[in-house]
C-alpha positions as CSV (number, residue, x, y, z in Angstrom):
1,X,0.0,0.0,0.0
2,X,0.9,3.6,-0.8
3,X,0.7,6.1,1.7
4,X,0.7,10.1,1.0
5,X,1.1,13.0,3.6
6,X,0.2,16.3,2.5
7,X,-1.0,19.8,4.5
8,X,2.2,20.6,6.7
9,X,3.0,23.8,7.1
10,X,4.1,27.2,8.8
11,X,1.7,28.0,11.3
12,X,1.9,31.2,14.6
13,X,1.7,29.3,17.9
14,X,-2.2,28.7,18.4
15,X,-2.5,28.6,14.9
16,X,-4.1,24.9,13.2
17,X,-3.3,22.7,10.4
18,X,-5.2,19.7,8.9
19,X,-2.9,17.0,7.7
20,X,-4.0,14.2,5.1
21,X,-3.0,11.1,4.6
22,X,-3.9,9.2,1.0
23,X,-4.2,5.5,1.0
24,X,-3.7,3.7,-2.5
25,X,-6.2,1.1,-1.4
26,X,-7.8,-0.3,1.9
27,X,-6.3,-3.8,3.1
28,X,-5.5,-6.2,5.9
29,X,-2.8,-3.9,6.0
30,X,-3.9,-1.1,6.8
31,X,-6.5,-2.2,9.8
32,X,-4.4,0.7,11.9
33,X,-4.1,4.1,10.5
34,X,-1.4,6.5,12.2
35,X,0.3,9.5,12.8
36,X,4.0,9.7,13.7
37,X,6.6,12.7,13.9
38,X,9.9,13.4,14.1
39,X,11.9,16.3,15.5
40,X,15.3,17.4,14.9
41,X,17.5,15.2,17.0
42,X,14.6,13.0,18.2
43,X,13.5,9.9,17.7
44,X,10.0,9.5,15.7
45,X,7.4,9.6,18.0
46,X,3.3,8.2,18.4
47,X,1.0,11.2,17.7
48,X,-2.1,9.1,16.9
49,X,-4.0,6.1,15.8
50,X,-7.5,5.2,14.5
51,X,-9.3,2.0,12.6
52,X,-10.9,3.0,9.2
53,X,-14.2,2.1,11.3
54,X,-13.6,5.1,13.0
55,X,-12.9,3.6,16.2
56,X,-10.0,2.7,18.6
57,X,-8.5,6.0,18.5
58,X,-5.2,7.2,20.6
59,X,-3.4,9.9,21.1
60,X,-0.5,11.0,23.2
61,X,-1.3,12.9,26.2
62,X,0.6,16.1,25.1
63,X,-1.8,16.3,21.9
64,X,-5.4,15.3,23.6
65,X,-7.8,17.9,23.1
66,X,-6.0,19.4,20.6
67,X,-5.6,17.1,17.8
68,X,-8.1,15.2,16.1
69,X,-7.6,12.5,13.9
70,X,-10.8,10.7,11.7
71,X,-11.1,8.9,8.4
72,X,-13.1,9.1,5.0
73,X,-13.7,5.7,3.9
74,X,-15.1,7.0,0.5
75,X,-11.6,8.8,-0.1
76,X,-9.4,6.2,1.8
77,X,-8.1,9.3,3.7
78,X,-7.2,9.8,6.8
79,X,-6.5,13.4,8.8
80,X,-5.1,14.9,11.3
81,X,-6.9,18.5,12.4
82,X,-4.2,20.0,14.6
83,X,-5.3,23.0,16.8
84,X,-3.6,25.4,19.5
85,X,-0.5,24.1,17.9
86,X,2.6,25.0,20.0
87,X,5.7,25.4,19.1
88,X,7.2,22.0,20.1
89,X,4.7,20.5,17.9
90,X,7.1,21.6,15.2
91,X,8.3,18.4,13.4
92,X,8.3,16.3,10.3
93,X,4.6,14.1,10.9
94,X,4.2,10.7,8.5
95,X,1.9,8.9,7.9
96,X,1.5,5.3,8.3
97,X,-0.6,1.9,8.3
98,X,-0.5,-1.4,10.5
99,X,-2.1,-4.3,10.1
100,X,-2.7,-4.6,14.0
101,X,-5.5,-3.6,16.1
102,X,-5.5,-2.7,19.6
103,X,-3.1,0.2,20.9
104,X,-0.7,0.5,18.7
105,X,2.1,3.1,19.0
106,X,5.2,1.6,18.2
107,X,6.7,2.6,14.8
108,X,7.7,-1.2,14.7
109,X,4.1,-2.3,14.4
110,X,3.9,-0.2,11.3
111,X,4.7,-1.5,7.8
112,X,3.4,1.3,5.3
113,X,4.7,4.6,5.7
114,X,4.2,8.4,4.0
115,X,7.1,10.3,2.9
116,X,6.4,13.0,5.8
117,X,5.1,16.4,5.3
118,X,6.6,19.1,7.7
119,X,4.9,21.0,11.0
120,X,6.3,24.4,11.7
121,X,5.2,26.3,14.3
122,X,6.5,29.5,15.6
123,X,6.3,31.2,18.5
């Protein structure tokens, strides 16, 4: 499966962004949808996670209530609507798909990943 990111981009602290995320097709694959991102110097990190059912959706703490992640079935899309953004938000954010179910938040239990689409947020 193909996976592309698009949206990122440079934003005031408090500012929002919606990130997208393309699927070339729906598959066993691709039971988990996620969101990952990297800073400079950091490892890539777990932003958030959601079924195409809609359901089963995580996020890390430092992102509740401001991000929101959902899924258009009819476009095999996913998103990422990021508000209040902050300036540590600022990072590259990818895409990617598992073919797991439960809580998964590991970028080991991912197999499909987006070419990463870049969060700048300034202060």
């Amino acid at each position: 499966v193909q996976l592309q990111a698009s949206g990122g981009g440079s934003v005031q602290a408090g500012g929002s962004l919606r990130l997208s995320c393309a699927a070339s097709r729906r598959t066993f694959s691709t039971n988990t949808m996620g969101w990952f991102r990297q800073a400079p110097g950091k490892e890539r990190e777990f932003v958030a996670s959601i079924t195409w059912s809609g359901g089963n959706i995580h996020y890390r703490d430092s992102v509740k209530g401001r991000f929101t992640i959902s899924t258009d079935n009819a476009k095999n899309t996913m998103y990422l609507q990021m508000n209040s953004l902050k300036p540590e938000d600022t990072a590259v954010y990818y895409c990617a798909a598992s073919p797991l179910r439960g809580v998964i938040v590991s970028t080991a239990q991912f197999g499909s990943w987006g070419q990463g689409t870049q969060v700048t947020v300034s202060s």
